[in-house]
C-alpha positions in Angstrom: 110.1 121.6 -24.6 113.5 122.8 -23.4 112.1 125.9 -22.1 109.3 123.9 -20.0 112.3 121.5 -18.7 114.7 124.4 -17.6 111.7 125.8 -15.3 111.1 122.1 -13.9 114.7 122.5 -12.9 115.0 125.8 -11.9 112.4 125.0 -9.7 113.7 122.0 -8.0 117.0 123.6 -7.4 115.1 126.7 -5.4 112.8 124.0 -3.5 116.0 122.3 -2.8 117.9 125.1 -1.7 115.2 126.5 0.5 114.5 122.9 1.9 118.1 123.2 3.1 117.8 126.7 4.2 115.0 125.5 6.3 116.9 122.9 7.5 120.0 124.7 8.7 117.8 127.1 10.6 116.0 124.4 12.6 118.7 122.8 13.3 120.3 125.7 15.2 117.1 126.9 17.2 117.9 124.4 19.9 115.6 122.6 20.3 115.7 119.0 22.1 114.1 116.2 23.5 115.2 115.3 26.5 115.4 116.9 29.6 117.6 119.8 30.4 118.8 119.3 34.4 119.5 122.4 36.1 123.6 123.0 35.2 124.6 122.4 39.3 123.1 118.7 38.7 126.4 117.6 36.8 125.5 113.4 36.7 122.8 110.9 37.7 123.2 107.8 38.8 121.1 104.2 38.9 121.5 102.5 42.2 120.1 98.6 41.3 116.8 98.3 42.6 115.6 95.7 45.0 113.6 92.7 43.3 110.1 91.5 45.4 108.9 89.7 42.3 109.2 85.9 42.1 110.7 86.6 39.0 115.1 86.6 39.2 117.6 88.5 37.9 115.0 91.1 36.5 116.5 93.8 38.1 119.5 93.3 36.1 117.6 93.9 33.2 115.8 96.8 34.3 119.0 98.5 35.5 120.1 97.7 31.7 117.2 99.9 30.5 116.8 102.5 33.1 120.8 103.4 32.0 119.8 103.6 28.7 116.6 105.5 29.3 118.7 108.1 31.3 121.6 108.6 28.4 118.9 109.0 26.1 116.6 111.6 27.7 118.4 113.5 30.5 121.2 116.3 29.9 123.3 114.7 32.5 125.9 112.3 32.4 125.1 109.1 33.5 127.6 108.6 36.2 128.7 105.8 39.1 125.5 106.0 41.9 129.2 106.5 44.8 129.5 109.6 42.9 126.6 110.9 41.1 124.7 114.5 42.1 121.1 112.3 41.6 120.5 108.8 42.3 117.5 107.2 41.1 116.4 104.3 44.3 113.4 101.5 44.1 112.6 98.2 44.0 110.6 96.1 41.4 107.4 95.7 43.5 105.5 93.3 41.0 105.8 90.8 37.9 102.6 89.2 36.9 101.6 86.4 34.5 98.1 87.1 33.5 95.6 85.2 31.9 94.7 86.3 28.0 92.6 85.2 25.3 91.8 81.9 24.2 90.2 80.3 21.0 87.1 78.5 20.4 88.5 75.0 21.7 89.9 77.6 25.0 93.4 76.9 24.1 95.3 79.8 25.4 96.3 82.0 22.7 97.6 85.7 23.8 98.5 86.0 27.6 100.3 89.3 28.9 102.6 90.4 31.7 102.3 93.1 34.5 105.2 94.9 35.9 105.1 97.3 39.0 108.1 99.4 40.3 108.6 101.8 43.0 111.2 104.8 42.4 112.5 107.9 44.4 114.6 110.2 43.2 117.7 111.3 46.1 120.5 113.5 46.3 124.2 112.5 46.8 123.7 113.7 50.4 120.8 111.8 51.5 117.7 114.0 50.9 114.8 112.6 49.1 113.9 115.3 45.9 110.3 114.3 45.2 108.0 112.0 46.6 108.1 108.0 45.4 106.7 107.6 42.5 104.8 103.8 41.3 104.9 103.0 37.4 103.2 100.0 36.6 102.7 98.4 32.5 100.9 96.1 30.7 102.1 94.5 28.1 100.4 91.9 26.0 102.2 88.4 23.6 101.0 86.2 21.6 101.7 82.3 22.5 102.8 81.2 18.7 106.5 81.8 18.9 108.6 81.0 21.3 110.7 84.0 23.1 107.5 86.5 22.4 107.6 86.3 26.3 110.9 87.7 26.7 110.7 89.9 24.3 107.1 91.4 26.0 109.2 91.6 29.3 111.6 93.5 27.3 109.4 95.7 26.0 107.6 96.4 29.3 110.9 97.3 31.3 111.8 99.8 28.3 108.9 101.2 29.0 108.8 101.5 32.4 112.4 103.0 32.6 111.3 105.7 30.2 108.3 106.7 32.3 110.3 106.8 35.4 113.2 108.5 34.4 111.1 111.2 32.7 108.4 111.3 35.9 110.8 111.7 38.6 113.7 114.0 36.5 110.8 115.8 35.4 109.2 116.3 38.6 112.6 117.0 39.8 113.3 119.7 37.2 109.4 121.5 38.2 110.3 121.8 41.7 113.4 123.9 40.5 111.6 126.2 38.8 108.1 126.4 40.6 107.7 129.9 42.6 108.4 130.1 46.0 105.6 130.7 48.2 
């Protein structure tokens, strides 16, 4: 018995140890997530966007997420748009009520929301870097509790401030590196 229960233990202390070992090394490989800027770009900045929807005060909240959306996934400091070397322009084009699914007696249900926003990426002196880019989403609620609308709307401009941060720093970061031809 106490031979059988010193190998159990021996064993979890070399799974353990190599666990760590395995660990430490991925940890220093570098790896990371978001997107790595060229080192010349030193900040971006989020101008706040026009608003065509009938909807007020929406840009507010999609500013809110976009600045959170570039702190999270670019290498470059968010920054003041006066003074930033990027500046990410548009306008919310679109926010759409639609029409969802009903029950049996066609009381409504599950409705949904649609949100559409044009983006360009500039540079501090003026020049477009890549061409505008449109990001629409879809996002669908449920009508039993009260707020789920907010809370879809939140959803959809998180969304929507990840894909156009990643579309137009990515696209950005492709024409820094594409060949010259």
């Amino acid at each position: 018995m106490a031979v059988t229960s010193q190998r159990t233990t021996f064993g979890i202390t070399r799974l353990a140890r190599l666990t760590c070992l395995l660990a430490s090394l991925s940890a220093g490989c570098g790896f990371s997530t978001g997107i790595r800027l060229d080192p010349a770009v030193g900040s971006v900045g989020v101008e706040m966007f026009g608003n065509d929807s009938a909807l007020t005060d929406l840009e507010r909240d999609l500013h809110v997420q976009l600045s959170r959306s570039v702190r999270n996934i670019s290498s470059a400091p968010l920054a003041d748009p006066n003074r930033a070397d990027l500046i990410i322009r548009g306008r919310i084009v679109s926010y759409l009520r639609r029409g969802g699914i009903r029950s049996r007696s066609n009381r409504l249900i599950e409705s949904g929301l649609q949100i559409q926003v044009r983006s360009e990426l500039w540079t501090a002196a003026g020049v477009r870097v890549v061409e505008p880019s449109i990001s629409r989403v879809n996002v669908g609620y449920t009508l039993d509790t009260p707020g789920n609308e907010r809370e879809a709307r939140e959803r959809a401009l998180k969304i929507i401030a990840d894909r156009i941060v990643l579309d137009l720093l990515s696209a950005a970061e492709a024409l820094k590196t594409a060949p010259e031809q």
